[in-house]
C-alpha positions as CSV (number, residue, x, y, z in Angstrom):
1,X,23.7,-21.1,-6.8
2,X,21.7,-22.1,-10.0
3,X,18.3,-20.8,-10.7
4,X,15.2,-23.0,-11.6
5,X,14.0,-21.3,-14.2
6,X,10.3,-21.1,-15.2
7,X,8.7,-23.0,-18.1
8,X,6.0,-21.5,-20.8
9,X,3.1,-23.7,-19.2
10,X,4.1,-23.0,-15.8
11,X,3.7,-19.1,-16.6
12,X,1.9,-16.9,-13.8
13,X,1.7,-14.4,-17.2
14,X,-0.5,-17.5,-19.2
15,X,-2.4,-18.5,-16.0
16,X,-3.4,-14.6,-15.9
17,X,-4.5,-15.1,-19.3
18,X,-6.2,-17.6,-19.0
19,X,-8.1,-16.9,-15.7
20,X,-9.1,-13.4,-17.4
21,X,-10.4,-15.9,-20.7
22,X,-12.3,-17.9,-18.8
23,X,-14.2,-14.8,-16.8
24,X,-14.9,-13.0,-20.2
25,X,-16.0,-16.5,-21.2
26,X,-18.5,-17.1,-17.7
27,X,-19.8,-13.3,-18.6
28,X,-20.3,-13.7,-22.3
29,X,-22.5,-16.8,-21.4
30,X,-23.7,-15.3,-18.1
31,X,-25.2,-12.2,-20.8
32,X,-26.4,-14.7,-23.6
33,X,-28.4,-16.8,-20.9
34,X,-30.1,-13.4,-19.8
35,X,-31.0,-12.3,-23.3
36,X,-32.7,-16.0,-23.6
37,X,-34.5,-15.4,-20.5
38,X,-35.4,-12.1,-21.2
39,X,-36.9,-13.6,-24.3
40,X,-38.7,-16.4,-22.4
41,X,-43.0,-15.8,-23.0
42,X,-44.2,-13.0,-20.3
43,X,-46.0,-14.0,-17.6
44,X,-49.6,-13.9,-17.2
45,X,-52.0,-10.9,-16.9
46,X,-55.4,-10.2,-16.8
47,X,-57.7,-10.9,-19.8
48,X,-58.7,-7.6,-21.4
49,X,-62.5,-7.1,-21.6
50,X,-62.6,-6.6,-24.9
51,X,-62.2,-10.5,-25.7
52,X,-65.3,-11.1,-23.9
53,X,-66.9,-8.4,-25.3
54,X,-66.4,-8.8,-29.1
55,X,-66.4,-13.0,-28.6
56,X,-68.8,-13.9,-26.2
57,X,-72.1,-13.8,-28.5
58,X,-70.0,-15.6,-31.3
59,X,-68.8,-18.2,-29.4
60,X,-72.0,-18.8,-27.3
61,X,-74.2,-18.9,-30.3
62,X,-75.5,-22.0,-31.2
63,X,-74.9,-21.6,-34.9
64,X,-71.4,-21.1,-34.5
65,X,-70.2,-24.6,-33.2
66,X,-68.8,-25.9,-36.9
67,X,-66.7,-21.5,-37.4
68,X,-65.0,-22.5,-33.8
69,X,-62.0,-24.4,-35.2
70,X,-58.0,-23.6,-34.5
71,X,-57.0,-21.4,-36.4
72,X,-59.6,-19.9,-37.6
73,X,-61.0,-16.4,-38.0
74,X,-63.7,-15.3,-36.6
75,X,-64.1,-11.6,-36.2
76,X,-62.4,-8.7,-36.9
77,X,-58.2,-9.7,-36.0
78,X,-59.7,-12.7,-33.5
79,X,-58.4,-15.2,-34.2
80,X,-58.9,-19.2,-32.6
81,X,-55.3,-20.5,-31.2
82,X,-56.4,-23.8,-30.1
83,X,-60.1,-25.6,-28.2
84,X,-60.1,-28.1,-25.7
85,X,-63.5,-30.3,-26.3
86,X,-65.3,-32.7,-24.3
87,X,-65.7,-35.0,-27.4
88,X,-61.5,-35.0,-27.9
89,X,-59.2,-36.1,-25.5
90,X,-56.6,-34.2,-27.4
91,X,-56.4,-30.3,-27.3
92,X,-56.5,-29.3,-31.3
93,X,-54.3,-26.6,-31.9
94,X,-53.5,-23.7,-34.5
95,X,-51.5,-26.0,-37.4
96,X,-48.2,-24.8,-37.6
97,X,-47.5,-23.0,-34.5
98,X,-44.1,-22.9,-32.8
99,X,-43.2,-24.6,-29.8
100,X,-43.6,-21.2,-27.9
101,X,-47.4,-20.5,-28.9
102,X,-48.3,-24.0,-28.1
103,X,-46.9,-23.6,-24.3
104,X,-48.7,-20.5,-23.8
105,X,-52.2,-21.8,-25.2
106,X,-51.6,-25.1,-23.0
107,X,-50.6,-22.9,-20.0
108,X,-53.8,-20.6,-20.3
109,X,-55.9,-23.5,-20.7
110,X,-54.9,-25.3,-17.3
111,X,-56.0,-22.1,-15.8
112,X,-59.4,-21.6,-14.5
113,X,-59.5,-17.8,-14.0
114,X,-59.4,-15.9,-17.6
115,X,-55.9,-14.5,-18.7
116,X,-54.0,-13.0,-21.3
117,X,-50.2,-13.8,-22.9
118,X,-48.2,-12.0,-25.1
119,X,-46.4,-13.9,-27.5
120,X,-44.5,-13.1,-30.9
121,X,-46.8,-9.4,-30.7
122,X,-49.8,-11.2,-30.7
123,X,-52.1,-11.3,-27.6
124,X,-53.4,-14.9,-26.3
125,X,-56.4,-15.2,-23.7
126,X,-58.9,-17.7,-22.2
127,X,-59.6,-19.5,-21.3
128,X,-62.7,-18.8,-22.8
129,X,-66.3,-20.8,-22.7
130,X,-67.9,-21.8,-26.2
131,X,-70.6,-23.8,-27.7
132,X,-67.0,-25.8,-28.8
133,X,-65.7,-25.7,-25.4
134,X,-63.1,-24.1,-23.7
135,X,-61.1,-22.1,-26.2
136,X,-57.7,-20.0,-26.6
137,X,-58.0,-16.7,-28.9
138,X,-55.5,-14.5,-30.2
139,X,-55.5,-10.9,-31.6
140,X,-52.8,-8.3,-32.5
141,X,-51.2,-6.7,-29.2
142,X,-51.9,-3.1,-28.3
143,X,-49.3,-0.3,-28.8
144,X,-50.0,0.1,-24.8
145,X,-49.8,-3.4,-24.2
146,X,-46.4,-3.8,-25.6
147,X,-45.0,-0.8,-23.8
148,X,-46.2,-1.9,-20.9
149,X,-44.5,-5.4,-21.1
150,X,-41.2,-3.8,-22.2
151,X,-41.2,-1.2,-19.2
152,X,-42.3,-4.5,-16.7
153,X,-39.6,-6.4,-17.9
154,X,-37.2,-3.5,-17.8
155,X,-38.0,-2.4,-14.4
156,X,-37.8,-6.2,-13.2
157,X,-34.8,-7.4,-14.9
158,X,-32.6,-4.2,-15.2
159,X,-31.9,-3.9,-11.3
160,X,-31.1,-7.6,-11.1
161,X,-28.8,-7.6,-14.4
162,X,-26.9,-4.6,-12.7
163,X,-26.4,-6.5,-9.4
164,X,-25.4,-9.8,-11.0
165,X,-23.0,-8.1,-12.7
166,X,-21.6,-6.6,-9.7
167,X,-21.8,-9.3,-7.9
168,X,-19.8,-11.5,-10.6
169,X,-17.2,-8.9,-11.1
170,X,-16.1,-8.5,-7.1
171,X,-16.7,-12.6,-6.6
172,X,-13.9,-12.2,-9.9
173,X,-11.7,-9.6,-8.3
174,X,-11.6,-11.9,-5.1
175,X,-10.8,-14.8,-6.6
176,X,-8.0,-13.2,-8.6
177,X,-7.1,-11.0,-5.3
178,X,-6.5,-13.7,-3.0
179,X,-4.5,-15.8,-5.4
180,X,-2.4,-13.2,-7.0
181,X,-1.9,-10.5,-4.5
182,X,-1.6,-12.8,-1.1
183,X,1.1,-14.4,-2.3
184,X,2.7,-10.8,-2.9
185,X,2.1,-9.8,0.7
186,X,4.3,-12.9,1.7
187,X,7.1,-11.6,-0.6
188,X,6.5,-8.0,1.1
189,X,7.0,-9.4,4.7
190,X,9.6,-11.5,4.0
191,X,11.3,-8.4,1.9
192,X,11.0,-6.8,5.5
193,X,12.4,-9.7,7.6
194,X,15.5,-9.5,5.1
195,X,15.1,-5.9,5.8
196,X,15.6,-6.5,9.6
197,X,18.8,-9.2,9.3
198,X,16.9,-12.2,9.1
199,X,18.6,-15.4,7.1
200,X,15.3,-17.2,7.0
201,X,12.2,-15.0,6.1
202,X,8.8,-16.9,6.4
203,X,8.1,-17.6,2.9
204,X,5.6,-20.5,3.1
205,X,5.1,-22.6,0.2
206,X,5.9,-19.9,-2.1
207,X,9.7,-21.3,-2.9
208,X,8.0,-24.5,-4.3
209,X,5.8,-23.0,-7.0
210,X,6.8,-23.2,-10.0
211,X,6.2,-19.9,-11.7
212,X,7.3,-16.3,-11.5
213,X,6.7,-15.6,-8.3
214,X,7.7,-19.4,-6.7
215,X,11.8,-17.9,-8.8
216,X,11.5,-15.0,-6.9
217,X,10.3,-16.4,-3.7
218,X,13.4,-18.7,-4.2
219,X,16.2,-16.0,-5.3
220,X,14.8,-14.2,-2.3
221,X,15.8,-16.9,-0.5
222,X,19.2,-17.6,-1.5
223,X,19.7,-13.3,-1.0
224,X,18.8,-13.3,2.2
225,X,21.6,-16.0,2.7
226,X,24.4,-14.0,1.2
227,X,22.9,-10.8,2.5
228,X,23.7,-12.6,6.3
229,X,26.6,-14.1,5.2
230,X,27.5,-10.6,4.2
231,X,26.8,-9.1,7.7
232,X,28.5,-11.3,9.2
233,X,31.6,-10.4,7.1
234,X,31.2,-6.5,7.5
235,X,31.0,-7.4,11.8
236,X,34.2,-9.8,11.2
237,X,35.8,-6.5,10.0
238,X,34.7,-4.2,11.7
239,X,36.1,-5.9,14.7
240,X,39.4,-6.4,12.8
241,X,39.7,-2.9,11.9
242,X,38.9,-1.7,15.0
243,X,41.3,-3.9,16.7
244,X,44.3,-3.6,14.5
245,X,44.0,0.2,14.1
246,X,43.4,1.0,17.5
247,X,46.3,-0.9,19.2
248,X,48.7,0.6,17.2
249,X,47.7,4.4,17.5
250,X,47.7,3.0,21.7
251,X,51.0,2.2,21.6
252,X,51.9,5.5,19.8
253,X,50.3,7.3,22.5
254,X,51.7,5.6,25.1
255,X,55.4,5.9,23.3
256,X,54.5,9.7,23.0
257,X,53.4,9.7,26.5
258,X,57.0,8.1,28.2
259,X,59.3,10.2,25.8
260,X,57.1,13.7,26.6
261,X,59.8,16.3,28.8
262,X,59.4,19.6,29.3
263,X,61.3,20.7,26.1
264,X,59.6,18.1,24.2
265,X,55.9,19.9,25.1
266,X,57.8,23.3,23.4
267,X,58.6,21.2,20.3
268,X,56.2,22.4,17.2
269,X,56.9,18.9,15.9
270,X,56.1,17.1,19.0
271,X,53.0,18.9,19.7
272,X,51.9,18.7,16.1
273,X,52.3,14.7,16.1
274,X,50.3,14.6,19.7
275,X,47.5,16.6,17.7
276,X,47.6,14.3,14.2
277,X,47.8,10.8,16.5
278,X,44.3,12.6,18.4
279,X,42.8,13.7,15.7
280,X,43.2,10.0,13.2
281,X,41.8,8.2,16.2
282,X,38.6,10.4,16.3
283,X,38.4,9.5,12.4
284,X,38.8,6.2,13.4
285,X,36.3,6.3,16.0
286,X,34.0,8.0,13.4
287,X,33.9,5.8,10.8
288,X,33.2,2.7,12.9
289,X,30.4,4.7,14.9
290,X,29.4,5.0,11.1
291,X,29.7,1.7,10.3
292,X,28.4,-0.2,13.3
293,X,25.0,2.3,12.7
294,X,24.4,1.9,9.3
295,X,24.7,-2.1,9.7
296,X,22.3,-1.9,12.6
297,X,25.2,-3.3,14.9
298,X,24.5,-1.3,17.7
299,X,21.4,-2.0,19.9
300,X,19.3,0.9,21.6
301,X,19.5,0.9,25.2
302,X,16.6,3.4,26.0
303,X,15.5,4.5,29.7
304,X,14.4,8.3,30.6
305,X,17.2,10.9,29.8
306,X,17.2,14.3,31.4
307,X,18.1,16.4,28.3
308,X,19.0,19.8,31.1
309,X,21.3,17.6,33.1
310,X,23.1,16.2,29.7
311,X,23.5,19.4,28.6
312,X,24.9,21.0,31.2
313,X,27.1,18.1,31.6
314,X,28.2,18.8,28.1
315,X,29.4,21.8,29.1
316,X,31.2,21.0,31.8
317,X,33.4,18.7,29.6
318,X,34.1,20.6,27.1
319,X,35.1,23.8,29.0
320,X,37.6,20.7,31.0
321,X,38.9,19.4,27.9
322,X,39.3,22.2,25.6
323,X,39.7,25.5,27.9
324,X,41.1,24.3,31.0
325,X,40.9,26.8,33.2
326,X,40.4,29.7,31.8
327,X,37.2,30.5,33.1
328,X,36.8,33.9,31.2
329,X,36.9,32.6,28.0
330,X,34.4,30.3,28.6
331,X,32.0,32.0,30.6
332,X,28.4,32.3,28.2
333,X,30.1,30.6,24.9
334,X,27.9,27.8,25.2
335,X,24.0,29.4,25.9
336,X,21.7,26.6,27.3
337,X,17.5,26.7,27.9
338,X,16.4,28.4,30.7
339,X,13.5,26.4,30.6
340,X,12.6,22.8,31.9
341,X,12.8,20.2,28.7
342,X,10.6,17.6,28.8
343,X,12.5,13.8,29.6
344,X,13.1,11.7,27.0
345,X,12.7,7.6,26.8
346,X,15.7,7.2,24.6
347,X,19.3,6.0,24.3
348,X,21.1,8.1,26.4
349,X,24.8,7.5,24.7
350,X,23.2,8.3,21.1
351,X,22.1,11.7,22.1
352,X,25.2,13.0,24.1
353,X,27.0,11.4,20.9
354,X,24.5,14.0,18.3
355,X,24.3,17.0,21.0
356,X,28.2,16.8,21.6
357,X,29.1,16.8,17.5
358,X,26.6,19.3,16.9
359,X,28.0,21.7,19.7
360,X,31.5,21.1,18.8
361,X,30.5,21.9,14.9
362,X,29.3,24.8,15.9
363,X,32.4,26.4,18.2
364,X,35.0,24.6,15.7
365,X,33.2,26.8,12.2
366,X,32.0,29.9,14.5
367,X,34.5,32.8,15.1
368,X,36.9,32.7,17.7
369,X,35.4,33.2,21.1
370,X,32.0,32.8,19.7
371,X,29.0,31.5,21.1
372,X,26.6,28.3,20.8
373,X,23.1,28.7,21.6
374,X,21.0,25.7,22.1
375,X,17.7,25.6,21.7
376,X,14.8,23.4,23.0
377,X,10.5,23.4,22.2
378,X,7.3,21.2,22.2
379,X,5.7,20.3,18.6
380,X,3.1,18.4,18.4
381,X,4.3,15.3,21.0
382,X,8.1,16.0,19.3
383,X,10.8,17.8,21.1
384,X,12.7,20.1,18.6
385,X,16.2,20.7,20.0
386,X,18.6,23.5,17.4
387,X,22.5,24.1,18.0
388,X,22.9,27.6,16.7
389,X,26.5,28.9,16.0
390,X,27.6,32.4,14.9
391,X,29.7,30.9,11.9
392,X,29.0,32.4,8.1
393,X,26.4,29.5,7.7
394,X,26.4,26.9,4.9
395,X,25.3,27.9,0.6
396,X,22.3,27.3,0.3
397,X,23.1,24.5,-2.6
398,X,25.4,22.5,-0.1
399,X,22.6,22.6,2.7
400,X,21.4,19.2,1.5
401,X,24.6,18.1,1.2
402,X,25.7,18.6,4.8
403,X,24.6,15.4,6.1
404,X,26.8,13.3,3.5
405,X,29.7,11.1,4.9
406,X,32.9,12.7,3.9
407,X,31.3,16.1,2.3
408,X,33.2,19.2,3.5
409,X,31.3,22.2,2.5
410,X,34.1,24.8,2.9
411,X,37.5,23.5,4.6
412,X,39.7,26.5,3.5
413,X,37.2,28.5,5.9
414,X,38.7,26.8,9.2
415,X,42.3,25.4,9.9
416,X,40.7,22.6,12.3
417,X,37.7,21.5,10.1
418,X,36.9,18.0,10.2
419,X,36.7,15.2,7.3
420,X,33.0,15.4,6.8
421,X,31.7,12.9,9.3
422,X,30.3,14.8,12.0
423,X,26.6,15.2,10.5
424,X,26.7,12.0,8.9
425,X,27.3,10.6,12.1
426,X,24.5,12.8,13.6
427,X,21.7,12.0,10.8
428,X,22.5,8.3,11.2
429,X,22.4,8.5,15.0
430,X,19.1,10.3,15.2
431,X,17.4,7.7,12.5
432,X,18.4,5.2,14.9
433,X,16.7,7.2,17.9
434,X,13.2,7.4,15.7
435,X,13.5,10.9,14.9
436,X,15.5,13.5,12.2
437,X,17.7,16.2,11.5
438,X,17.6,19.2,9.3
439,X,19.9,22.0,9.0
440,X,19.1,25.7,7.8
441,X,20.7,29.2,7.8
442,X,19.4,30.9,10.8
443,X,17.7,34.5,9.3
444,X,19.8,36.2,12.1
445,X,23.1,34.7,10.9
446,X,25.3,31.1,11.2
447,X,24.1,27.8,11.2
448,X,21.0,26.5,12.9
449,X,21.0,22.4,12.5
450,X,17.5,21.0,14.6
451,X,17.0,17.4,16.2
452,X,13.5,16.2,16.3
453,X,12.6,13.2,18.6
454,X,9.2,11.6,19.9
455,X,8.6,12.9,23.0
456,X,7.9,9.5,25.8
457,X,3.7,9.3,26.5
């Protein structure tokens, strides 16, 4: 199936870029706007007194009506910004002042209460009376004056710049979170669903984007398809397999069965084949236990297991099928908990399945007429159950090792040693169950391999 593939313009690696240009862009201008409000005239304070006290017999005197003109000089660094007269309707200021100066004379003029302005290091205040009229002066601002604006306007604006630029970062990283990584949580779920068998994930609209992630959506897609398709084919087989394999091996056992006299059962030859036909149909069984498992064929069927009853059961079987009756050989091979275990809500056929290998393991590497100890304890809401054999235990490189289908650590060390599918078998069972194995080399000797499952609230 042919791929879309994604143009240049329809890049999610140029729409990055360009919603990262455009944020650098917003902030650049976001800054720049706050240096030209920063820059904006201050605001208004009280007149200091020493405009009224170095003007006030100047501009009230009578003889000073013609020296009160805009710009003009009239004392010291006084200096007269602009007059409002009754005889003008116009409001004469300074000749050449900036747009700036002009506002803040016009501004302290419509006032009625006295004020002051800093503007370009230069203090403006009035409104004040004169034989003129109402008049705006100017002087040099004070060292104290200017530190006191710049620390107002820091401790007004520096607070507010920090929080706007908070606040316009994480409004940035939401933006960009919801549209980048959302669609990224609908690839992980769906990535799951596949996970789980499903054919269909729930992909959305993703598959009808049109840039990186809208080519993945869409080869996810078409993978989960084969991946099913795939499934389906491994069940197919499995079911073939286990169908053509097993009827034949039947119908050697049966053939076996009908010719079987009583000189036949003294036959080395006969006996040998009875134990090769058992023993290729437990591999047989063992790799499509394997199989189904590791495809997720087989379906829990929990309920409460008593783990004391299907132990003892255990070893009622095996002394039946592998020691008949001789009871003396048997008697204290297999050492089970004297104490109550706790009842387990799991699959009951999984765990006889791990327990049984796991005993078996441990009688087939021990020595001859050794003994199995099992094992059971409470940890923290998990029930810990250990096989313990009296075999020569397992080198410590091969330990992690063990649990690999087909891995035989030491099969010169036992004629009747498997093919290596036992543990595998036993680590895949017990994922399945919600729980794990490890195996270690007990301190007092042989092989200690412990199952941990969750323990039903």
């Amino acid at each position: 199936m042919l791929q879309r593939r994604t143009q240049w313009y329809q890049s999610l690696t140029i729409r990055l870029l360009a919603i990262f240009w455009a944020l650098i862009l917003l902030t650049a201008i976001a800054a720049f706007s706050v240096v030209l409000y920063l820059s904006r005239p201050p605001g208004p304070a009280p007149m200091a007194a020493d405009f009224q006290r170095a003007l006030a017999p100047i501009l009230n005197h009578s003889s000073s009506v013609g020296m009160i003109q805009p710009g003009r000089l009239l004392v010291g660094d006084y200096r007269v910004v602009a007059v409002d007269s009754p005889e003008n309707t116009d409001i004469e200021y300074t000749p050449g002042m900036g747009q700036t100066e002009v506002g803040a004379a016009f501004n302290i003029l419509q006032n009625n209460e006295p004020m002051q302005v800093i503007v370009a290091e230069r203090t403006f205040a009035g409104p004040l009376d004169s034989s003129a009229g109402r008049v705006v002066m100017s002087r040099s601002a004070t060292d104290d004056e200017l530190a006191a604006l710049v620390a107002n306007e820091d401790q007004d604006w520096m607070p507010r710049l920090i929080l706007l630029s908070f606040a316009a970062s994480f409004l940035g990283a939401l933006i960009l979170g919801w549209w980048f990584v959302r669609p990224l949580k609908q690839l992980r779920n769906a990535t799951r669903e596949i996970a789980a068998g499903s054919a269909k994930p729930n992909l959305a609209r993703l598959p009808k984007r049109k840039d990186e992630l809208g080519e993945l959506a869409r080869t996810m897609r078409s993978t989960a398809i084969e991946l099913a398709n795939s499934r389906d084919a491994q069940r197919r087989l499995l079911s073939d397999v286990s169908h053509e394999l097993r009827s034949p091996l039947a119908r050697l056992q049966v053939a076996l069965d009908l010719m079987e006299t009583e000189a036949l059962k003294a036959d080395r030859n006969y006996v040998q084949l009875n134990k090769d036909i058992y023993r290729l149909g437990s591999i047989i069984d063992s790799i499509l236990w394997l199989s189904r498992l590791e495809n997720g064929l087989d379906k829990l069927v929990k309920g409460p297991v008593d783990i004391s009853a299907m132990l003892e059961e255990l070893r009622s079987d095996l002394y039946f099928l592998q020691y008949g009756k001789d009871q003396e050989s048997w008697d204290g091979r297999l050492q089970l908990p004297e104490k109550d275990i706790p009842e387990l809500e799991t699959d009951g056929v999984l765990l006889r399945l791990v327990l049984e290998n796991l005993v078996r393991n441990g009688f087939q590497y021990g020595p001859e007429n050794g003994s199995v100890s099992v094992h059971a304890e409470e940890q923290n809401g998990w029930l810990a159950i250990t096989v313990h054999d009296e075999g020569p235990g397992v080198p410590e490189d091969k330990l992690s090792k063990m649990f690999e289908p087909f891995f035989r650590g030491d099969p010169s060390r036992h004629h009747g040693a498997g093919v290596g599918l036992g543990l595998a078998l036993c680590q895949r069972a017990t994922a399945v169950l919600d729980g794990h194995i490890k195996a270690i080399n007990h301190p007092a000797g042989g092989l200690a391999v412990t199952v941990s499952l969750p323990i039903a609230n």
